[in-house]
SEFILO-602829 format. One line per field, with one value per residue: residue number from 1; residue in three letters; y, z, x of N, C-alpha, C in turn. Coordinates in nm, 2 decimals. Layout:
SEFILO-602829
resi NUM_... $
resn ala_... $
n_Y Y_... $
n_Z Z_... $
n_X X_... $
ca_Y Y_... $
ca_Z Z_... $
ca_X X_... $
c_Y Y_... $
c_Z Z_... $
c_X X_... $
***
This chain:
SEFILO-602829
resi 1_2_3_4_5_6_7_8_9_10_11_12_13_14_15_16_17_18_19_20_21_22_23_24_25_26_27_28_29_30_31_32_33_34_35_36_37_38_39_40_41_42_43_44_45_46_47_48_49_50_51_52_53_54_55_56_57_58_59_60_61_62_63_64_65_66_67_68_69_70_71_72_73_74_75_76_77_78_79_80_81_82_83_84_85_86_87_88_89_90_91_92_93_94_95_96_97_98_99_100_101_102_103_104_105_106_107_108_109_110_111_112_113_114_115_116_117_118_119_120_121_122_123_124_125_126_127_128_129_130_131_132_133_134_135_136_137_138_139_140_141_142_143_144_145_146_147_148_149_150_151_152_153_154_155_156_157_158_159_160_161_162_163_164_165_166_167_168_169_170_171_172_173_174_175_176_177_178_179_180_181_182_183_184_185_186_187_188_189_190_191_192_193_194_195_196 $
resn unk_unk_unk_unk_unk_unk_unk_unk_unk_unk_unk_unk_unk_unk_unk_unk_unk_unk_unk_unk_unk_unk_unk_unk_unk_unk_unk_unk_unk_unk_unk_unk_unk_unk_unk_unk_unk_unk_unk_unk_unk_unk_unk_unk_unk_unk_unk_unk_unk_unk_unk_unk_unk_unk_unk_unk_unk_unk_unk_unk_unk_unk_unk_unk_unk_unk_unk_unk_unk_unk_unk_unk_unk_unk_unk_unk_unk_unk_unk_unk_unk_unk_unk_unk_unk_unk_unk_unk_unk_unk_unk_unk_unk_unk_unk_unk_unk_unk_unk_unk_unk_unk_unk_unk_unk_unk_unk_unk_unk_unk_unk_unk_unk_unk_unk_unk_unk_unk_unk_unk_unk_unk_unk_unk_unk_unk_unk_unk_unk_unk_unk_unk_unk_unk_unk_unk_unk_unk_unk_unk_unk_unk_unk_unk_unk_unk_unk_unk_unk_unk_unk_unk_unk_unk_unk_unk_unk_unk_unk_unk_unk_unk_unk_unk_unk_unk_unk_unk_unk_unk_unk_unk_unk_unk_unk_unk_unk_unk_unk_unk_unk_unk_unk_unk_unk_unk_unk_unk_unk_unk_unk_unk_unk_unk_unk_unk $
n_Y 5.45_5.55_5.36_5.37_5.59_5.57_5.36_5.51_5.68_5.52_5.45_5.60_5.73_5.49_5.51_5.71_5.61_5.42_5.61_5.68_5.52_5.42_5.46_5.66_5.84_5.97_6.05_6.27_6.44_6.51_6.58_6.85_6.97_7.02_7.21_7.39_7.48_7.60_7.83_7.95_8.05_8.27_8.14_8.09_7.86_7.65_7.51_7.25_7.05_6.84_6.85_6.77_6.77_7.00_7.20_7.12_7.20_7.47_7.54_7.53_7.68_7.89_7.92_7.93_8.23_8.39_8.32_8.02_7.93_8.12_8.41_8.54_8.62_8.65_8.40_8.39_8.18_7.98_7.85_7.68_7.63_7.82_8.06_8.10_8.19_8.17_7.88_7.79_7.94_7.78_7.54_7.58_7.64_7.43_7.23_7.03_6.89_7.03_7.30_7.32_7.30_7.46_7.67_7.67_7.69_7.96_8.07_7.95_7.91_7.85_7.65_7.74_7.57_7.24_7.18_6.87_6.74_6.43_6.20_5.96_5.94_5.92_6.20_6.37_6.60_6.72_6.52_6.65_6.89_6.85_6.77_7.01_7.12_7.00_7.01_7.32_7.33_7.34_7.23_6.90_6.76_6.54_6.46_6.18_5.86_5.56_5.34_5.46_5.54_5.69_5.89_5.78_5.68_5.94_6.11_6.19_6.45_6.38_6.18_6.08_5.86_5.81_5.52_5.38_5.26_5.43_5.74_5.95_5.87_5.90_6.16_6.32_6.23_6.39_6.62_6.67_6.58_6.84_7.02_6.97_7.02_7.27_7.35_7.28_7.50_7.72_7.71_7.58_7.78_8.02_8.03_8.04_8.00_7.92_8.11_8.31 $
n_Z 1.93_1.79_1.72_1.99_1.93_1.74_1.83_2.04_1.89_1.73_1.97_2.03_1.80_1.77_1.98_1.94_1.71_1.81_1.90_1.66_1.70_1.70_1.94_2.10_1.91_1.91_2.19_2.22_2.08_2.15_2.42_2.30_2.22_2.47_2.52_2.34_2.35_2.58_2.53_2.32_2.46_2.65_2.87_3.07_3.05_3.31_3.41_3.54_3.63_3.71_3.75_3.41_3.36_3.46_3.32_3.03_3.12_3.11_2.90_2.75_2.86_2.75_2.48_2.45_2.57_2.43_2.12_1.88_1.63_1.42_1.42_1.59_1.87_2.21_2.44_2.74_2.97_3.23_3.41_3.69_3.85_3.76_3.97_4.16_4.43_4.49_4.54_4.67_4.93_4.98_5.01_5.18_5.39_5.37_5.28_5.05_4.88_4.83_4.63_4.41_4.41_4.60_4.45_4.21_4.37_4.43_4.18_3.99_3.76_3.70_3.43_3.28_3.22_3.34_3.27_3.39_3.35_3.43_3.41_3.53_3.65_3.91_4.08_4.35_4.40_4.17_4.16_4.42_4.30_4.09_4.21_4.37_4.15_3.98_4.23_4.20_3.95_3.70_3.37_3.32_3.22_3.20_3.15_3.07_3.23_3.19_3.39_3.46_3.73_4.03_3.91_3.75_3.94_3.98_3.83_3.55_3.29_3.12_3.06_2.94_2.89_2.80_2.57_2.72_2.90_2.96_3.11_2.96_2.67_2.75_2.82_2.60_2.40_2.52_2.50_2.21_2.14_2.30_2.12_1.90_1.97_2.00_1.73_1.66_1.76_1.63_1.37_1.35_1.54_1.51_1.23_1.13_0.85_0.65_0.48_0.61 $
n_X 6.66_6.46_6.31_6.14_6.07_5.84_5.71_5.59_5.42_5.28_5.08_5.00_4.81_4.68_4.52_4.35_4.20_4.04_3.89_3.72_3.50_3.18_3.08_3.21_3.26_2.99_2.97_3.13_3.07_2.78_2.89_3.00_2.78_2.70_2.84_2.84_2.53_2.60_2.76_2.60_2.39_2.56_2.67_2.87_3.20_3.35_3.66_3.87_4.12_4.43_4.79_4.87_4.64_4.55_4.70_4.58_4.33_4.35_4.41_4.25_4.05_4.22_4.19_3.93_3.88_4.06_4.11_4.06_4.09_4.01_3.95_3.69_3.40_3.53_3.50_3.32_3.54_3.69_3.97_3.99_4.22_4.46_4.43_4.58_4.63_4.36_4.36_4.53_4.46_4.20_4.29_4.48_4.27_4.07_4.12_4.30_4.13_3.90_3.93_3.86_3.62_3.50_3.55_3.36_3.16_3.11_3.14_3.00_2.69_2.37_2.35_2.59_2.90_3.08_3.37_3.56_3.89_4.04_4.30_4.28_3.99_3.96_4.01_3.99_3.95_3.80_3.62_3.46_3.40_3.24_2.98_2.93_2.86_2.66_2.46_2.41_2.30_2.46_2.56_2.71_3.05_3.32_3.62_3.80_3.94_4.11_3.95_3.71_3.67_3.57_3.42_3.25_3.05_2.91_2.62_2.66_2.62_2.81_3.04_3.31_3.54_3.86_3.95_4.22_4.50_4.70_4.87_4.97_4.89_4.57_4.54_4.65_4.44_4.23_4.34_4.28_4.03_3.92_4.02_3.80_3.59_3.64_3.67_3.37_3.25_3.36_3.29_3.03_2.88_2.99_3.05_3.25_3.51_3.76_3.87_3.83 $
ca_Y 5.56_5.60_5.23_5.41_5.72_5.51_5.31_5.62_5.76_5.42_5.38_5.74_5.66_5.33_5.54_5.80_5.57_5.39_5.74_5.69_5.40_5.55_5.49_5.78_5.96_6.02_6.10_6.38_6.49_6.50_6.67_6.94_7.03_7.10_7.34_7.47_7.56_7.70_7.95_8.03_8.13_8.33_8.10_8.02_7.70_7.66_7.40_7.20_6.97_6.83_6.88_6.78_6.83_7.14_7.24_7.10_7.24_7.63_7.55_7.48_7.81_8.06_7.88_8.02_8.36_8.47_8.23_7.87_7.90_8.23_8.49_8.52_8.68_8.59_8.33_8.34_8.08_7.99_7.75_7.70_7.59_7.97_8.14_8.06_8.23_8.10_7.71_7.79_7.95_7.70_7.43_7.59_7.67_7.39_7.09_7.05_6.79_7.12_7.39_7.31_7.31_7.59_7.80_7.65_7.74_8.11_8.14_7.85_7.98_7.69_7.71_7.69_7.36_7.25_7.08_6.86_6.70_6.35_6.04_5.80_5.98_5.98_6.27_6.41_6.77_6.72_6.49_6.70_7.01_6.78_6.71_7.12_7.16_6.92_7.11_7.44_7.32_7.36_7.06_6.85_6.74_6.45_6.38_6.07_5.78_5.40_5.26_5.60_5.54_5.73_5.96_5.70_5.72_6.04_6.09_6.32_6.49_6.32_6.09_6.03_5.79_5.74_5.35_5.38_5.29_5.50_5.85_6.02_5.90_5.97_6.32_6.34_6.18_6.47_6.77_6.64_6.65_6.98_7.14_6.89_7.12_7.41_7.36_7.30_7.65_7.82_7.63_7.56_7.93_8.19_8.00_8.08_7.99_7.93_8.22_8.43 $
ca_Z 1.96_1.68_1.79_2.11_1.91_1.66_1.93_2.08_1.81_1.71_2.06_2.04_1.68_1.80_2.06_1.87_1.58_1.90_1.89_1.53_1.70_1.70_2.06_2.18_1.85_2.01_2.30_2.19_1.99_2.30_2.48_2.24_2.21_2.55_2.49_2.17_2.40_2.67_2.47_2.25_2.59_2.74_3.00_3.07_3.07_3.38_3.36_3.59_3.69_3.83_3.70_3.29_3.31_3.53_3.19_2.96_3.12_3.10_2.76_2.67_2.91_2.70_2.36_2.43_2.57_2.35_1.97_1.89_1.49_1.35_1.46_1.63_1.98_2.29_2.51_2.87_3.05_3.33_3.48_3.85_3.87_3.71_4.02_4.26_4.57_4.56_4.54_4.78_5.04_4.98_5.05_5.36_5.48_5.36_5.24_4.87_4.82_4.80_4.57_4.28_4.45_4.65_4.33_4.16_4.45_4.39_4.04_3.90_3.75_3.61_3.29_3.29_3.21_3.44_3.22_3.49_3.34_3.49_3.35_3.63_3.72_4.13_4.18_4.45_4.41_4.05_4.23_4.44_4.18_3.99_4.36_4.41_4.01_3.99_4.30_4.09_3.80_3.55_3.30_3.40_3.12_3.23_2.99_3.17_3.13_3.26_3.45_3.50_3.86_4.11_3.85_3.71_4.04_3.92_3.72_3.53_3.18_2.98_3.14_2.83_2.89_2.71_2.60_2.76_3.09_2.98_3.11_2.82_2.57_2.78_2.78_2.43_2.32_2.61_2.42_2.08_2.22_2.33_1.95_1.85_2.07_1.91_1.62_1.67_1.84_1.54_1.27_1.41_1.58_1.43_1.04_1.07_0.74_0.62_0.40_0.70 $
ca_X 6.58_6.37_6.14_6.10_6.01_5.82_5.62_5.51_5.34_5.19_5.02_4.92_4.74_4.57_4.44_4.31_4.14_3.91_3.74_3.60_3.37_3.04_2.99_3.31_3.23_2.88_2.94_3.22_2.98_2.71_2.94_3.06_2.67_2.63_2.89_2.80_2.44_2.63_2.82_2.49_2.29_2.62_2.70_3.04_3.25_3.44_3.71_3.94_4.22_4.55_4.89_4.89_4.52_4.50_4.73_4.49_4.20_4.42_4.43_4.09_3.98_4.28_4.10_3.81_3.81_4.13_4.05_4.11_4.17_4.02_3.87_3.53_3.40_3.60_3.35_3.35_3.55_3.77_4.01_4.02_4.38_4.47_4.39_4.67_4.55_4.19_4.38_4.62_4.35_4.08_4.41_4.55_4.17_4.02_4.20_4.31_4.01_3.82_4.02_3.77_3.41_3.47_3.54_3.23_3.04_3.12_3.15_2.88_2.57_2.30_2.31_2.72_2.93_3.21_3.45_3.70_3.95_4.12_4.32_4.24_3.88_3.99_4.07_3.91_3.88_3.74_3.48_3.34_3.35_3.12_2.88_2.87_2.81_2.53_2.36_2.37_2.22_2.57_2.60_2.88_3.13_3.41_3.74_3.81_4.05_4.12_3.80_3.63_3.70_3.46_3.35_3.13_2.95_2.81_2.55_2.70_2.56_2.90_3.17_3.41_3.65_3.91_4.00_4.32_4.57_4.83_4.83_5.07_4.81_4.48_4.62_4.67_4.34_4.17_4.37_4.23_3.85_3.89_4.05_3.76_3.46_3.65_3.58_3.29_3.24_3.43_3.23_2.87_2.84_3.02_3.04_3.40_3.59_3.88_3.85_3.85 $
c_Y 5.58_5.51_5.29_5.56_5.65_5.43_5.40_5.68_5.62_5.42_5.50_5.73_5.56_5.40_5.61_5.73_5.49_5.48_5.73_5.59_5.53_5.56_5.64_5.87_6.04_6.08_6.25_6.47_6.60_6.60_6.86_7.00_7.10_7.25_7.41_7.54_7.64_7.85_8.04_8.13_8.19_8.29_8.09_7.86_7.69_7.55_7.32_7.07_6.96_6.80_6.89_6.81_6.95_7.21_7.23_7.17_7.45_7.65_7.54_7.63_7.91_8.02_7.95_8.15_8.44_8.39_8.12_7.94_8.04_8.31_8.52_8.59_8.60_8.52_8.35_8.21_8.07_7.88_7.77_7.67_7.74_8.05_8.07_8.11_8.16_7.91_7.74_7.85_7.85_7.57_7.44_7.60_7.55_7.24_7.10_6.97_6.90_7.28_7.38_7.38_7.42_7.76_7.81_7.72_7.88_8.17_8.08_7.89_7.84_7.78_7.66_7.54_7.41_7.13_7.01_6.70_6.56_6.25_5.94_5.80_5.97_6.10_6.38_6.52_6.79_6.65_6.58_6.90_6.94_6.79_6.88_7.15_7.13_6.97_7.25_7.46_7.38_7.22_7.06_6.77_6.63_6.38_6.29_5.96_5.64_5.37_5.33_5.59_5.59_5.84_5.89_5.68_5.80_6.03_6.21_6.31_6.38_6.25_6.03_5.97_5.68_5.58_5.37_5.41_5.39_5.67_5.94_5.98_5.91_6.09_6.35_6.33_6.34_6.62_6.78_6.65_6.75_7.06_7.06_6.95_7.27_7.46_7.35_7.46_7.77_7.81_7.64_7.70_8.07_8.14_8.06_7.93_7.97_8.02_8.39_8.51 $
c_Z 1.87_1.68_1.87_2.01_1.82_1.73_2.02_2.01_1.76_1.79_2.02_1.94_1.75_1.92_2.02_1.77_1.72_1.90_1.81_1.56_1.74_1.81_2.15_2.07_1.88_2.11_2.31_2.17_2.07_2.38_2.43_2.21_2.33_2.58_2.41_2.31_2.48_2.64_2.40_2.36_2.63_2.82_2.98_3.07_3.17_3.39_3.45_3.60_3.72_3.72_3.54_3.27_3.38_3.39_3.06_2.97_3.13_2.94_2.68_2.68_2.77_2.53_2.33_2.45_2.47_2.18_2.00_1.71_1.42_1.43_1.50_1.79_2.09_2.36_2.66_2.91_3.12_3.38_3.60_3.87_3.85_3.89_4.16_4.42_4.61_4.59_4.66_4.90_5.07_5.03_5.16_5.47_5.46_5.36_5.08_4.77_4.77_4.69_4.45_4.35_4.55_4.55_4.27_4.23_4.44_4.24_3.91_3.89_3.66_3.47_3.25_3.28_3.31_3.29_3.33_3.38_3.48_3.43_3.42_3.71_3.89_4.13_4.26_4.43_4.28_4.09_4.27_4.36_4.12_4.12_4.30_4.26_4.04_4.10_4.24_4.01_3.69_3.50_3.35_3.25_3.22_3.12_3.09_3.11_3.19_3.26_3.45_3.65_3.93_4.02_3.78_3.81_3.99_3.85_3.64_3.37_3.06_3.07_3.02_2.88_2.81_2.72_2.61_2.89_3.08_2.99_2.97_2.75_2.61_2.73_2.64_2.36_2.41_2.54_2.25_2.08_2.22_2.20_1.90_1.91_2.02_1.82_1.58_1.67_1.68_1.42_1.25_1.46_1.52_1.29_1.06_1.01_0.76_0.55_0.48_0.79 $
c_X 6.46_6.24_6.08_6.01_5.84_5.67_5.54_5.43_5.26_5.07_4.95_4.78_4.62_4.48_4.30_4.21_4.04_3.81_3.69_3.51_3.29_3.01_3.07_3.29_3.12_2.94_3.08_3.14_2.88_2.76_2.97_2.92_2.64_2.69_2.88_2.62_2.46_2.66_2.67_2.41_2.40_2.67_2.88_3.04_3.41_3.53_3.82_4.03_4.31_4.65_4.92_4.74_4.50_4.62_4.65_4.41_4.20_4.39_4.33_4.06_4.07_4.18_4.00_3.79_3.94_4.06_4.09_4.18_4.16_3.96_3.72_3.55_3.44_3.43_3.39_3.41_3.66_3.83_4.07_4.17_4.43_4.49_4.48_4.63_4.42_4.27_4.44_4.56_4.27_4.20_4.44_4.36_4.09_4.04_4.23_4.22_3.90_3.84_3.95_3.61_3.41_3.50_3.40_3.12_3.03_3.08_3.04_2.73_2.50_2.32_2.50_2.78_3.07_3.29_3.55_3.73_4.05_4.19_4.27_4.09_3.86_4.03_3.94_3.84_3.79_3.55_3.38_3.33_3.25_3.02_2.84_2.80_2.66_2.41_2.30_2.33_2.33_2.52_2.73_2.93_3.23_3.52_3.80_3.94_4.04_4.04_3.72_3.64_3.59_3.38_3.25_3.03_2.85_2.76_2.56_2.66_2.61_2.99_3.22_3.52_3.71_4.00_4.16_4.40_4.69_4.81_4.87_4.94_4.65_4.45_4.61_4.54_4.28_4.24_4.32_4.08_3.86_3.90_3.93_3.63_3.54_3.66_3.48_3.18_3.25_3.30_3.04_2.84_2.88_3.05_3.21_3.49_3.69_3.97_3.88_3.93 $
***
């Protein structure tokens, strides 16, 4: 038990140390600016995905409008998954390819970032939340994984994908980005300390 345990935290590691190349440390980086502008101008950051990322991307949203590490002013933001009626309407009335971009289409102001979360970059409804985004004038964000799959299609602001086929450590590397854009937030905007 302990190799199995032992081997799982190795792989996790070796995943994680690919991010200090300078080309994924960029583009974290990249990313976490367009959020650092969004928050400066007021906009929100609206955030989505499917099952361990439609958890991820809850956990980004409660980060931001409750704290991440210290104290500072809550930020607008929202994850579509959250709102169980709008998914489960937009599903029964629409299809469940659409449970993302029919939120965006309501609640997306330019200026706004869509964060969607995927491991395998198919999934559909994150797709076309990025299509309706990119019509509105939000930035588009992508924590990505495998091949980038159809989300490389897009020509989207950021398409991060992380060097890895295994979902478990995608996941992992995509919850570390995120505490990794919030301290940013904490640090870069409100100078919040450790002191504080």
């Amino acid at each position: 038990m302990k190799n199995i345990a032992r081997e799982f935290i190795e792989e996790s590691i070796e995943t994680k140390q690919k991010l200090l190349d300078g080309k994924y440390l960029n583009q974290i980086v990249e990313a976490g600016e367009l959020i650092l502008e969004a928050v400066k101008n007021g906009n929100k950051i609206i955030t989505c995905g499917n099952g361990g990322s439609a958890a991820d991307a809850q956990h980004f949203a409660a980060e931001l409008v409750i704290r991440y590490n210290k104290e500072r002013p809550s930020i607008p933001a929202i994850a579509l998954s959250s709102n169980v009626s709008a998914v489960t309407a937009a599903s029964n009335d629409y299809g469940y390819d659409y449970v993302f971009s029919r939120q965006v289409e309501g609640l997306g102001k330019p200026g706004d970032v869509l964060v969607g979360i995927t491991t395998s970059g198919n999934s559909k409804n994150v797709h076309k939340a990025f299509e309706i985004a990119k019509e509105r004038g939000l930035k588009t964000i992508c924590l990505n994984g495998r091949s980038g799959g159809t989300m490389s299609e897009l020509n989207l602001d950021s398409n991060l994908i992380i060097p890895s086929n295994t979902t478990a450590r995608i996941q992992e590397a995509h919850i570390n980005i995120i505490h990794i854009w919030c301290e940013l937030i904490d640090h870069v905007i409100y100078k919040v300390n450790e002191t504080n």
